[in-house]
C-alpha positions in Angstrom: 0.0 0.0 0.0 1.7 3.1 -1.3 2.3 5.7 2.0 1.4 8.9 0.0 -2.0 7.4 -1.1 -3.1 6.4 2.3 -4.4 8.8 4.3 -3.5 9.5 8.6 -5.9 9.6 11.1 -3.9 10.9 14.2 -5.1 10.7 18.0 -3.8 12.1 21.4 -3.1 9.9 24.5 -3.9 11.5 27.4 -1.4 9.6 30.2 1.9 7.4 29.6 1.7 4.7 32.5 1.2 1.2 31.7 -1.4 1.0 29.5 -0.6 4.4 28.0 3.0 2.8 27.2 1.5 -0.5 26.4 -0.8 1.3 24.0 2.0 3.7 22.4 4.2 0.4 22.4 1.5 -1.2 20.3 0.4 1.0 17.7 4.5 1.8 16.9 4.8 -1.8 16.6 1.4 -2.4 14.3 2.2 0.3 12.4 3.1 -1.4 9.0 -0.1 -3.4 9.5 -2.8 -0.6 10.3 -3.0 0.6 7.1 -4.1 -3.0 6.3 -6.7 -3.5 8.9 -8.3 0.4 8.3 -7.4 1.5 5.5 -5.4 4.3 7.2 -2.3 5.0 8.9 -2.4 5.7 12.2 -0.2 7.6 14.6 -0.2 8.8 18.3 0.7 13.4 17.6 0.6 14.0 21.2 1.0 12.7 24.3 -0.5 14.7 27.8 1.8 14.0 30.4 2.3 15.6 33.8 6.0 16.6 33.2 7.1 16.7 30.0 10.7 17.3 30.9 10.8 13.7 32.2 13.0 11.4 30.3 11.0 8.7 28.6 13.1 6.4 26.7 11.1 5.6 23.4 9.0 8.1 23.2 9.8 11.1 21.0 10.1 14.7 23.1 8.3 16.6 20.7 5.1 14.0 20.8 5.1 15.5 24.5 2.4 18.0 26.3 1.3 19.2 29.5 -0.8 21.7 28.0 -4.3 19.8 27.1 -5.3 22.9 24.9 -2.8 22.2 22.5 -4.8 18.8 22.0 -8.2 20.3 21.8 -7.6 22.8 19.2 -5.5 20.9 17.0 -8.1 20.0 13.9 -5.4 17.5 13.0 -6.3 15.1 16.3 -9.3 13.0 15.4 -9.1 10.4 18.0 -8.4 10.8 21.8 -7.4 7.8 24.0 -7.7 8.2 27.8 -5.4 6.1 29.9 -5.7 8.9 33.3 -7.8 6.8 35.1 -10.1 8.5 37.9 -12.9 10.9 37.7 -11.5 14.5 37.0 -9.7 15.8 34.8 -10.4 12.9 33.1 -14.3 13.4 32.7 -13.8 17.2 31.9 -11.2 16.2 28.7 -13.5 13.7 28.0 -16.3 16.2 27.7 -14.7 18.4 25.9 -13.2 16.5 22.9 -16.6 15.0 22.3 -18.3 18.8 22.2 -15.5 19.6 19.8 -16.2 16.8 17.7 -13.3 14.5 18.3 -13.7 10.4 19.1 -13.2 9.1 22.3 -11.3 6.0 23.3 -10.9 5.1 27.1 -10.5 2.5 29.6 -11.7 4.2 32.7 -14.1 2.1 34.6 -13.9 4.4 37.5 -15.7 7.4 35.2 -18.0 5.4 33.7 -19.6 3.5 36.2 -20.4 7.1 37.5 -21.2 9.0 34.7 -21.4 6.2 31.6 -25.1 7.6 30.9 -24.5 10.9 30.8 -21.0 10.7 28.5 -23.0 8.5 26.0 -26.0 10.5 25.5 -23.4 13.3 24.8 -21.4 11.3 22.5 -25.0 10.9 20.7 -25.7 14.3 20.3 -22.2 15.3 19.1 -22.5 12.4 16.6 -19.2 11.0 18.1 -18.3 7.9 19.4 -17.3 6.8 23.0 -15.8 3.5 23.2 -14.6 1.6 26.1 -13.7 -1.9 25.5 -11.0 -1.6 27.6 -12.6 -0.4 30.6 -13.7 -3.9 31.9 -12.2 -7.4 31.5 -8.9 -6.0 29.9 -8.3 -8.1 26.9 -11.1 -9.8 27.1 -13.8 -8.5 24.3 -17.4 -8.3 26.3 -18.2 -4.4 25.7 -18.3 -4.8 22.0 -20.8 -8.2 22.6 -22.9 -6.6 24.3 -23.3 -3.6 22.7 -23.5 -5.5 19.4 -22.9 -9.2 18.6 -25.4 -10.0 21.1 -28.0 -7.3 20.5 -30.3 -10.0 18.9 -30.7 -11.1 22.3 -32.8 -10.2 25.6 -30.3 -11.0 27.8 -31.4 -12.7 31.4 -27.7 -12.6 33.2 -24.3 -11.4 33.0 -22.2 -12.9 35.9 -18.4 -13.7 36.3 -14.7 -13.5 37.7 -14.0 -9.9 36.8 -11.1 -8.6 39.3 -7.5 -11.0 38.6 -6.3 -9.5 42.2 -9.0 -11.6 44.0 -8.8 -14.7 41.9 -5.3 -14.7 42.2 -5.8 -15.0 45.9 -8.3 -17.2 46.2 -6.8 -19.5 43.8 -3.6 -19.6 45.6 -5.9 -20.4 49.2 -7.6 -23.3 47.3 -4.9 -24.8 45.5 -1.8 -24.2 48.2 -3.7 -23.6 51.3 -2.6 -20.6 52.1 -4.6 -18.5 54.4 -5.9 -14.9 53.5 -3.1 -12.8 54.6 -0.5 -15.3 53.6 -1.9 -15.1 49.3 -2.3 -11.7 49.8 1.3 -10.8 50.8 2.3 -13.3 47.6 -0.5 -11.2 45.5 1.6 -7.9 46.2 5.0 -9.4 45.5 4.0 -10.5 42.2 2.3 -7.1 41.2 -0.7 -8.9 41.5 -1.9 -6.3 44.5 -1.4 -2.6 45.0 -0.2 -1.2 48.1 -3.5 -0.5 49.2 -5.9 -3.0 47.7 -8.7 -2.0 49.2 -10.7 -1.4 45.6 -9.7 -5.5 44.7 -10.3 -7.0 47.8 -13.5 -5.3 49.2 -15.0 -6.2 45.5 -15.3 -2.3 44.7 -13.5 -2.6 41.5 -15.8 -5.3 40.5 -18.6 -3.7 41.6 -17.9 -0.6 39.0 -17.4 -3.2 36.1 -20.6 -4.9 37.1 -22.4 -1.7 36.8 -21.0 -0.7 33.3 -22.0 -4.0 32.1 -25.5 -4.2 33.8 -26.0 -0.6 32.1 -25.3 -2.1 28.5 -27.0 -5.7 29.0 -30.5 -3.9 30.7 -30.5 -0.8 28.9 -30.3 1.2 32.0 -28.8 3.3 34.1 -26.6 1.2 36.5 -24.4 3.5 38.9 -21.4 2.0 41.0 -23.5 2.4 44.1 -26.8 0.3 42.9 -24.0 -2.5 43.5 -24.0 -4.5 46.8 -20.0 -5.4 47.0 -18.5 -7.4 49.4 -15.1 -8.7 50.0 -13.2 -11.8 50.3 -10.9 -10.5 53.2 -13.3 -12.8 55.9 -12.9 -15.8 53.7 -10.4 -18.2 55.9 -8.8 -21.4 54.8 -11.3 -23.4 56.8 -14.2 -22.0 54.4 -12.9 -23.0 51.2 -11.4 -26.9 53.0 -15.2 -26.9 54.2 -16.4 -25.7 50.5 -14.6 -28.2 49.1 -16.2 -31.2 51.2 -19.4 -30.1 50.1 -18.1 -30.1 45.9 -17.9 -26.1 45.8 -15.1 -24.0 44.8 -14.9 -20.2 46.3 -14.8 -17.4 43.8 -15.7 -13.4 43.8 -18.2 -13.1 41.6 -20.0 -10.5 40.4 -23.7 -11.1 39.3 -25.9 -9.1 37.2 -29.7 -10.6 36.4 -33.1 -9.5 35.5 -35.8 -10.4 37.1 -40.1 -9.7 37.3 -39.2 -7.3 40.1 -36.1 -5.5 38.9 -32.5 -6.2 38.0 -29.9 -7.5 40.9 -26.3 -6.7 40.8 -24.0 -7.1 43.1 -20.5 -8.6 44.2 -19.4 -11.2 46.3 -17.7 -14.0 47.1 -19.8 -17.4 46.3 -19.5 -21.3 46.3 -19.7 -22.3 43.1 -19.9 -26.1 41.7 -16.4 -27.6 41.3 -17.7 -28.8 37.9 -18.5 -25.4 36.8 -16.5 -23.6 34.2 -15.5 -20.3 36.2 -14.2 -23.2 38.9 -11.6 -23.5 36.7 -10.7 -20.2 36.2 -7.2 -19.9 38.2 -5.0 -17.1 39.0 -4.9 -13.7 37.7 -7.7 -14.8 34.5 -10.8 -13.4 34.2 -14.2 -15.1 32.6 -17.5 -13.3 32.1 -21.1 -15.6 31.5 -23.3 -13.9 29.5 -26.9 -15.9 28.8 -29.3 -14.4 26.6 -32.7 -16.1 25.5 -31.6 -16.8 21.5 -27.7 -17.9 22.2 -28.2 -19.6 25.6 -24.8 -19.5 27.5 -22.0 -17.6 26.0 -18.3 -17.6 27.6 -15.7 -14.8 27.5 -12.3 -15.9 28.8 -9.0 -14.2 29.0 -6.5 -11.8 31.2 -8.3 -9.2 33.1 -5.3 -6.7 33.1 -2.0 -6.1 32.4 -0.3 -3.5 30.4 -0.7 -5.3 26.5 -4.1 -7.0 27.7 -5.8 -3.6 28.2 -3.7 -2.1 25.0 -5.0 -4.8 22.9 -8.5 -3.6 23.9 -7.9 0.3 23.6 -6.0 -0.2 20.3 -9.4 -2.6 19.2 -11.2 0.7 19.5 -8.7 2.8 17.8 -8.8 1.0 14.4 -12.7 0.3 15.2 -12.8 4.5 15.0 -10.5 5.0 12.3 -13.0 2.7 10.1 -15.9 4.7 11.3 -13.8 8.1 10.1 -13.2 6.7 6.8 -16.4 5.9 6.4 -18.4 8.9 7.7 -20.2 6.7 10.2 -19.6 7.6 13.7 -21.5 8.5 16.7 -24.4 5.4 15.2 -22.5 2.2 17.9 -23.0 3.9 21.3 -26.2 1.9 22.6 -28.6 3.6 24.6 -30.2 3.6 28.5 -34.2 3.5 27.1 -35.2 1.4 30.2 -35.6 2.8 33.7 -35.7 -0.8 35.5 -35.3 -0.4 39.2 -32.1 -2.3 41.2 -33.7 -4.7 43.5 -32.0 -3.7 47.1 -30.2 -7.0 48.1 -32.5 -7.9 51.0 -34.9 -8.5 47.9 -33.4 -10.7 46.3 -32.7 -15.0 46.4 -30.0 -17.0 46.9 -28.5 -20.2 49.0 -26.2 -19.4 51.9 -23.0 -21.5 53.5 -23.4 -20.9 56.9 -20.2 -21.7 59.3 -21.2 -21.3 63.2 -19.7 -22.3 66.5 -22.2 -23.6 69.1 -22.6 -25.3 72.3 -22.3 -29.3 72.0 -25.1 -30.8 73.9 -28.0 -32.7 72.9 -30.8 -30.3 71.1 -28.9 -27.3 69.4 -28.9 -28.7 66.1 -32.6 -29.0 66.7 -32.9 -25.7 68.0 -31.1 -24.2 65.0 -33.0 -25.8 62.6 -36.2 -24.4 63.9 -34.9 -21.2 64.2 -34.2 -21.2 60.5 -37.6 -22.9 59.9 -39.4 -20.6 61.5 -38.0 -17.6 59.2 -38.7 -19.5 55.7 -35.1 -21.3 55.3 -34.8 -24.8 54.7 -31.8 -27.1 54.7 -30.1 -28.4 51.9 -27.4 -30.2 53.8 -25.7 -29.4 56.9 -22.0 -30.9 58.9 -21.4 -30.8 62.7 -17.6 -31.5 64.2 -15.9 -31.4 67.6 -14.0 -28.2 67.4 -12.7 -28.3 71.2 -13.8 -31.1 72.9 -13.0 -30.0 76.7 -14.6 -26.9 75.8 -18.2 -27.8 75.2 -17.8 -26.3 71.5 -18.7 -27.9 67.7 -19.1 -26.4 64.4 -21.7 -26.4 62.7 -21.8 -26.0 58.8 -25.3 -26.1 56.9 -26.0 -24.8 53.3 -29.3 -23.8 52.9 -31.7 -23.7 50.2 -33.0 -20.6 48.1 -34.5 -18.0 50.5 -34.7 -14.3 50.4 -32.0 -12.7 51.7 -33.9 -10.9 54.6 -35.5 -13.5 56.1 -32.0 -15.2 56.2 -30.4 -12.5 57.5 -33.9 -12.4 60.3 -32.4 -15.9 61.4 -28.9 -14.3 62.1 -30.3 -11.9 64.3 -31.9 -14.3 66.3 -29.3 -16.4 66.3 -27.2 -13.3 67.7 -29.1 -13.4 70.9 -29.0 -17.2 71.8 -26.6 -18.3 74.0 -26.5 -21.7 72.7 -24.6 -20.2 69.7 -21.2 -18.9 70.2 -20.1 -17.5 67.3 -21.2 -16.9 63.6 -17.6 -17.8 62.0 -18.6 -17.1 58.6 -21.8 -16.2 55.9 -20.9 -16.7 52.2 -23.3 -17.3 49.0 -24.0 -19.7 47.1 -24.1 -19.3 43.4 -27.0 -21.1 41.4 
């Protein structure tokens, strides 16, 4: 393909961490093929930095800017790809490109799961596109199915292992039986973990992705704090041994469905059937379920993060954009929020519990437990009682329940807070069906 006949579509990258490098890194090195795959070439003119007198091997100085006026106003910079991460300035640049007609590419889940609705519906009415494979899943191409290859569908549920940090820990539990603290520590060695990883381990980042991706399977809006999260930093080494006994395997899922009352979604750690497929789903991987009423089940598998993972997705976008320049068609792929379902609170909604307690061993407390938990609407699916201490009058208890409402469960807690025949409720977890 002769240079001088093929015409340039150029974009700005607004931050140069990892996946800023990884993405700079991986358009210079597709660069002979671009032209190939869009029909253009394609090069990064400017790159927003912080301090653009800090040496960065690789990158050309003059391709440098801390000014992001000189990116706004430059007719020449048709695409712009934001790496920042967090809510502002990100949201503002964001805002602004699209009013002055440029395309946006980014990968911030943070923004979107705040503001997704509102940056959409302005992308519409600029007739510009805002894409965002990148934002959940990493590598792993689920925006762009549910946007449009599933489309066809109604889809019922979109559920999965969507944080690596957490697998990675859990995994390690399971498989080496390490205790919380103990995979954490190895999480952060490997670059697994940040130094405070708060947003992985208290499911907070999985609760944003969860909400970007309710928003596109429902068709409406879906904000990071419709989304009960919870963590896995109370699962011990005892739950998962115990989950294992009973054929389970411990995960952090996150789970979004539609129901006749509303849409759930929410995060948390579950038992899941050892012969499931996300069972198998080790370390740092991610896997996202989607079911929808004409394809059935559907599978998306792949690495979560990573600096060429999440490129691979932001550069996806990129030559999706440049065909849509070429070819006077953007601002028509965006999807829309034309529903206004409500988010069932989670007290609302059904599920089976794993229920770990220690309690007083003498004749009639398995009895008395029982009719507690009869008495608020839950039955028993299966239940296991061992000797904890034997001099000290204590057993464990372990019972797995059958479907119930969350708030009559959580009734039978209460209760059980107040009887002295129970000592101590050692641990509450979910159980995915």
């Amino acid at each position: 393909m002769e240079e001088q006949r093929v015409p340039l579509v150029q974009a700005a990258l607004l931050g140069l961490g990892t996946v800023g490098g990884g993405v700079y890194k991986l358009i210079e090195r597709q660069a002979e093929e671009l032209p190939h795959k869009t029909g253009a070439r394609v090069a990064v003119r400017k790159i927003l930095v912080r301090d653009r007198n800090k040496e960065r091997p690789g990158i050309p100085p003059e391709k440098l800017t801390d000014d992001w006026q000189e990116i706004l106003s430059d007719p020449e910079i048709r695409i712009v790809i934001e790496v920042m991460g967090g809510i502002e300035p990100a949201r503002t640049y964001i805002e602004q490109a699209l009013r002055a007609g440029k395309q946006v590419v980014t990968a911030n889940k943070d923004l979107l799961a705040e503001y997704g609705e509102e940056l959409t519906n302005l992308a519409n009415g600029q007739g510009c596109d805002l894409m965002f494979e990148a934002a959940v899943a990493g590598g792993i191409p689920i925006i762009r199915p549910l946007k449009n290859s599933l489309v066809g569908n109604h889809i019922e549920e979109v559920m999965g292992i969507v944080n690596g940090t957490t697998n990675f820990i859990l995994s390690r539990m399971s498989q080496d039986g390490m205790d919380y603290q103990e995979a954490l520590e190895l999480a952060a060695k490997l670059g697994y973990a940040e130094a405070d990883p708060t947003a992985d381990v208290e499911g907070l980042d999985a609760g944003r992705k969860m909400a970007i991706m309710a928003s596109l399977a429902f068709h409406t809006r879906v904000v990071a704090s419709d989304v009960y999260t919870e963590g896995i930093s109370k699962i011990s080494a005892k739950d998962i041994r115990y989950a294992k006994e009973f054929g389970y395997v411990v995960k952090l899922l996150g789970i979004a469905r539609e129901t006749e009352g509303g849409i759930e979604v929410k995060v948390h750690p579950a038992l899941i059937p050892d012969s499931h497929p996300l069972a198998a789903v080790g370390d740092s991987f991610n896997a996202v379920f989607v079911r929808g009423d004409a394809v059935g089940d559907t599978m998306f598998y792949g690495r979560g993060a990573g600096e060429f993972p999440t490129a691979s997705a932001v550069l996806g976008d990129v030559v999706d954009e440049v065909r849509h320049i070429l070819g006077h068609s953007t601002g028509r792929c965006n999807g829309s929020f034309y529903k206004n379902l409500p988010v069932k609170p989670v007290g609302e909604t059904d599920c089976r519990f794993f229920l770990r307690m220690q309690v007083e061993d003498k004749p009639g407390v398995l009895a008395g437990i029982c009719s507690v938990l009869g008495n608020n609407g839950v039955s028993i699916a299966q239940v296991v009682q061992k000797k904890k201490q034997r001099t000290a009058g204590v057993a464990e208890l372990v019972i797995i329940t059958d479907s119930v409402k969350e708030r009559y469960f959580r009734d039978a807690l209460t209760i059980f807070g107040g009887m002295s025949l129970v000592r101590k409720i050692s641990s509450v977890i979910r159980v995915y069906e």
